[in-house]
N, C-alpha and C positions, 0 to 999 in steps of 0.2 A: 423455137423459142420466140415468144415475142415480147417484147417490152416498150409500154404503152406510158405515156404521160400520165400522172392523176393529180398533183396537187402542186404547187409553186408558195412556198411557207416563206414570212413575213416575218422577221424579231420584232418584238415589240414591247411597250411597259406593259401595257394591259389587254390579251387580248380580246375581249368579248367585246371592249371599247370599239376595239380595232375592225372587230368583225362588223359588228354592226353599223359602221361608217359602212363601209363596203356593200352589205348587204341593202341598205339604202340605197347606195350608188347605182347597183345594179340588179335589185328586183330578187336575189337570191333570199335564200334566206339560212339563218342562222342554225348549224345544227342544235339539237334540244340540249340543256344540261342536265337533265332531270333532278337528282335529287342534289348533285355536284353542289357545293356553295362557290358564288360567284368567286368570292375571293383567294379561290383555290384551282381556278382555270390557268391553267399554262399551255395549253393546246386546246382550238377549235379550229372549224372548217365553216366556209359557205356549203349550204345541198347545192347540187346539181344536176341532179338526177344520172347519176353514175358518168358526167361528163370529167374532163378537169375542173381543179375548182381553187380558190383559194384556201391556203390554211393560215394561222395566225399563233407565231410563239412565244412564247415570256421569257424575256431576256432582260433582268434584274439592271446590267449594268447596261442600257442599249442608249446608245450613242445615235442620233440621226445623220445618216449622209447628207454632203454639203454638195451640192448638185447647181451645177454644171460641173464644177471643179470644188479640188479643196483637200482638202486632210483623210477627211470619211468617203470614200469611192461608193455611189450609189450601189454598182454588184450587182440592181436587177430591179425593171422598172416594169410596171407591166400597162397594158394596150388595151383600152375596151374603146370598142366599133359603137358610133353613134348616126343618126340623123341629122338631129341639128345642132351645131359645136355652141350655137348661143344657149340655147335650152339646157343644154347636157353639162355649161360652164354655169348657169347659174343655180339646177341642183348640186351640180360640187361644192360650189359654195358655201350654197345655203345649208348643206351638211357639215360643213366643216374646213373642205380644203382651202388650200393657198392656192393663187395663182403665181406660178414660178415667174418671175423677173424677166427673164430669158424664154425667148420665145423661137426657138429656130427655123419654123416651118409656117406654113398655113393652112398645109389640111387638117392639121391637130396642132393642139394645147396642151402645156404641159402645167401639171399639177402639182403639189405638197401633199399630202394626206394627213390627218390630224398630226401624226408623229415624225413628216418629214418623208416618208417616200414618194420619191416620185413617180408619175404613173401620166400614161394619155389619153387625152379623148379624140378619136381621130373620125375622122368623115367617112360613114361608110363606102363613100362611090368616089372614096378619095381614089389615082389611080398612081 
């Protein structure tokens, strides 16, 4: 038996919103809706060509984690490997995210994402 990772799913208000921040972020790209009306999406995915990959789900009443601490426990942040942490903080940006307050480290950065998750940008030859 094997059991293999494939996907790490997001609640969210809107996800195509959500997808598409991400798939900017990281060069993925969004899967098709085809005939689907937007406003009837409550599950998508980034492609990744049969790797993991992120999903994104509709959750009506979703609440954002309040990160570092707080009331809402983040529950799962996730990690993309970059080059250069200036480059890679000022596409996040300029997509959308926050830069989180709280900064714990130096090989990575942490983020907000349009609806509040947080998530890292870390050095690849960080060691």
């Amino acid at each position: 038996m094997t059991v293999r990772f494939s996907v790490a799913a997001l609640d969210c208000p809107a996800p195509l919103e959500l997808a598409n921040f991400y798939a900017a972020l990281t060069g993925l790209e969004v899967e098709p809706l085809g005939d689907f009306p937007v406003e009837d999406v409550t599950w998508i995915e980034l492609l990744n060509d049969g790797h993991a990959t992120i999903g994104f789900q509709k959750v009506a009443s979703y609440v954002a984690p309040t990160w570092p601490e707080g009331s809402v426990p983040q529950q799962l942040h996730l990690d993309f490997s970059v080059e250069d942490l200036d480059e890679s903080e000022a596409l996040a940006l300029r997509l959308g995210a926050t830069k989180a307050d709280f900064q714990p480290g130096q090989s990575f950065r942490v983020f907000l994402d349009p609806v509040g998750h947080p998530f890292c940008l870390v050095r690849a030859n960080a060691s």
